[in-house]
C-alpha positions as CSV (number, residue, x, y, z in Angstrom):
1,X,90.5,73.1,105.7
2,X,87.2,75.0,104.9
3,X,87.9,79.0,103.6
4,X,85.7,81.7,104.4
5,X,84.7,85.0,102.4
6,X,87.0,87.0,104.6
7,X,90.2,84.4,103.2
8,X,89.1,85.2,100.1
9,X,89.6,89.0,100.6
10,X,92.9,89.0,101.9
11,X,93.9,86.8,99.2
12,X,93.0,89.2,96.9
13,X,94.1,92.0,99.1
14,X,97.8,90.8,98.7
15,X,97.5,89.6,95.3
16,X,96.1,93.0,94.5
17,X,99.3,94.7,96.3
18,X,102.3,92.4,94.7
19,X,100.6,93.2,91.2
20,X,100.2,97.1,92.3
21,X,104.3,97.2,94.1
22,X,105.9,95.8,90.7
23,X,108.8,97.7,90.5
24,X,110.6,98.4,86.8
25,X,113.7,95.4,87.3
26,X,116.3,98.0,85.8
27,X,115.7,100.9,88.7
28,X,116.7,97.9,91.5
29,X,120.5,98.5,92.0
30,X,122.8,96.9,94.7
31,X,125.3,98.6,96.3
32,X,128.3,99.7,94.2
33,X,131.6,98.1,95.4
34,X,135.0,98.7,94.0
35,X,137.5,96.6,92.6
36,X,138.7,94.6,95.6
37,X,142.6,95.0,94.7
38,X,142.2,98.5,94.3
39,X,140.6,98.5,97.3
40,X,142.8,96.7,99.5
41,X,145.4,98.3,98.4
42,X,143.8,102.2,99.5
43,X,143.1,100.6,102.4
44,X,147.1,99.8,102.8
45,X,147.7,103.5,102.0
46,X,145.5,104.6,104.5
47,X,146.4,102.1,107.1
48,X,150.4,103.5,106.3
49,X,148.8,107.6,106.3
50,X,145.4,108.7,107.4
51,X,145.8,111.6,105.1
52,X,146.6,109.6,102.1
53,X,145.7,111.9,99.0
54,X,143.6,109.7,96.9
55,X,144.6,111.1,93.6
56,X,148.5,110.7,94.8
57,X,147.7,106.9,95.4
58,X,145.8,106.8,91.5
59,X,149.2,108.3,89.9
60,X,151.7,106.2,92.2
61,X,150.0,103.6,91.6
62,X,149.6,103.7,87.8
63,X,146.1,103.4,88.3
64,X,144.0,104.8,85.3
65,X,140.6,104.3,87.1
66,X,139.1,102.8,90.2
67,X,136.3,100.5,88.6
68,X,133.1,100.0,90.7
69,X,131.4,97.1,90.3
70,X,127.6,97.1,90.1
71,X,125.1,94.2,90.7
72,X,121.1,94.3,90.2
73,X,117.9,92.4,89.5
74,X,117.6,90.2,86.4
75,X,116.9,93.3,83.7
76,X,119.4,95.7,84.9
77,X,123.1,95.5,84.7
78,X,125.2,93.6,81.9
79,X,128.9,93.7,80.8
80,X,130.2,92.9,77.8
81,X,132.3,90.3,77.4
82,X,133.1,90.0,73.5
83,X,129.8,89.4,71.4
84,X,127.8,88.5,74.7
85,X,126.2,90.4,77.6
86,X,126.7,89.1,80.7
87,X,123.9,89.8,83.3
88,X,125.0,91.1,86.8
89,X,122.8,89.6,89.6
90,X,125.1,89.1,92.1
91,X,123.1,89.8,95.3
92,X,119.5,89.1,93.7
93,X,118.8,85.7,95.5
94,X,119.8,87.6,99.4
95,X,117.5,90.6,98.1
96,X,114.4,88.1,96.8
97,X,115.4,85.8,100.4
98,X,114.7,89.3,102.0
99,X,111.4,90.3,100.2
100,X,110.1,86.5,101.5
101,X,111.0,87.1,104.9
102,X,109.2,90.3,104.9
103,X,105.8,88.8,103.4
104,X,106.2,86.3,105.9
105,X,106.4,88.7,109.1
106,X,103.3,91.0,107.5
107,X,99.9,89.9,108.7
108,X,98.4,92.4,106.4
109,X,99.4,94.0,103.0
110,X,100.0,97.7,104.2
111,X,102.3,96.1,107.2
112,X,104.5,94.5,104.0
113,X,104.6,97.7,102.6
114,X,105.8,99.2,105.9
115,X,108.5,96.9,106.2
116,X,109.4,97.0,102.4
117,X,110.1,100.7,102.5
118,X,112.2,100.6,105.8
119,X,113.9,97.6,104.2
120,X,114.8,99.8,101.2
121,X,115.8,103.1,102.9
122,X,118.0,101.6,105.2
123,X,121.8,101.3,104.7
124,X,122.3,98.7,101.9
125,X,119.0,98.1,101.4
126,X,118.9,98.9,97.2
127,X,121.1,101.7,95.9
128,X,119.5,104.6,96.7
129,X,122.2,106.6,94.5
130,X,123.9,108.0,97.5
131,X,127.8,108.0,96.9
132,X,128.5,109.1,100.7
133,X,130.9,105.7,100.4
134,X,133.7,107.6,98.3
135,X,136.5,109.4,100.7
136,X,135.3,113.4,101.1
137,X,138.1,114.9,99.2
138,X,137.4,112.7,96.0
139,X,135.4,114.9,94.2
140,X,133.3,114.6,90.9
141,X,135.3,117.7,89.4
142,X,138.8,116.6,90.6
143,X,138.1,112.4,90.0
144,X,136.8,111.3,86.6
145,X,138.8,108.0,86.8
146,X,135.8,106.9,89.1
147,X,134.0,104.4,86.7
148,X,131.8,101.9,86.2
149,X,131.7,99.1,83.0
150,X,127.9,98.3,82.9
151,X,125.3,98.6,80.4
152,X,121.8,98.9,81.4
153,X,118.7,97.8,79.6
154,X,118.7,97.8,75.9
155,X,122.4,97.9,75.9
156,X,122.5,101.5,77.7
157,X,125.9,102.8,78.7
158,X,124.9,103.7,82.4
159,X,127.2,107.2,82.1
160,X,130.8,105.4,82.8
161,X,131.4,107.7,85.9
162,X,130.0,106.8,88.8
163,X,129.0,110.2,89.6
164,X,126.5,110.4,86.8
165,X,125.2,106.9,87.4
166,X,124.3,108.0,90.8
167,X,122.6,111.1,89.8
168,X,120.2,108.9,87.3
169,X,119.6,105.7,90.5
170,X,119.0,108.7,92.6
171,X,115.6,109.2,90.9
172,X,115.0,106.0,89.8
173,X,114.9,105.4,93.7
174,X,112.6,107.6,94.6
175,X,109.8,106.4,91.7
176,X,110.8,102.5,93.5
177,X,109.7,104.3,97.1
178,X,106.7,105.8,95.7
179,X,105.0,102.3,94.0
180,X,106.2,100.4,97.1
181,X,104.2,103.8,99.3
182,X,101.5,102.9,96.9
């Protein structure tokens, strides 16, 4: 197979834009999802009462927080579990399957790009810090039992409420969007 000058260029053209889209590992989140028994459980109540009061169902329930689990890319999330931390990648291999698909459907760099940031902004793409998930009436003032375990890089607390771990992906989103815009 012979290559020709113009091959060349768009080699280099999408060499050029992987190295230029890098991304810091630590601002790619996945979506936060709760402790499942916690979970299935407010889903009971509010199967039984569509008006369920969620901080009713914490006391009844002897519940002294609703944990969220976070995942990430290699670099961002760990746990402690005695003297080690445990990464949290749950959810990387789908995202990195994902990325490939995309270079594969982009016949030129600024098309990948395209596609990267619709990939990103839509719903469950990466955490964009958006907590819309949580019922209405469980507010940041009223629900402090809203937490999250993780550490982030260099053995960070990320804020143990979710609230203020939100506020902090919120803009580490946006700087993602604008090296991905380019």
């Amino acid at each position: 197979m012979s290559r020709t000058a113009a091959d060349a260029i768009t080699t280099a053209e999408w060499i050029e834009t992987q190295h230029q889209m890098r991304s810091p590992t630590e601002a790619i989140l996945f979506w936060p999802e709760p402790n499942m028994e916690v979970h299935d459980k407010w889903a009971d109540e509010l199967d039984a009462d569509e008006e369920a009061n969620p901080q009713v169902f914490i006391e009844k329930e002897k519940i002294s927080s609703v944990t969220f689990d976070l995942q990430g890319h290699s670099g961002a999330l760990y746990v402690r579990q005695g003297d080690k931390k445990v990464p949290q990648t749950r959810g990387q291999g789908e995202f990195h399957d994902d990325l490939r698909r995309m270079v594969r459907a982009s016949e030129t760099p600024k098309d990948y790009r395209s596609q990267l940031t619709s990939f990103l902004k839509k719903d469950k793409g990466i955490w964009n810090g958006n907590i819309d998930f949580l019922p209405d009436d469980w507010k940041e003032d009223e629900h402090k039992a809203i937490r999250t375990l993780h550490e982030g890089k260099n053995a960070k607390p990320l804020g143990g409420n979710l609230y203020l771990v939100a506020d902090s992906v919120k803009n580490d989103f946006k700087d993602v969007l604008k090296v991905v815009a380019g």
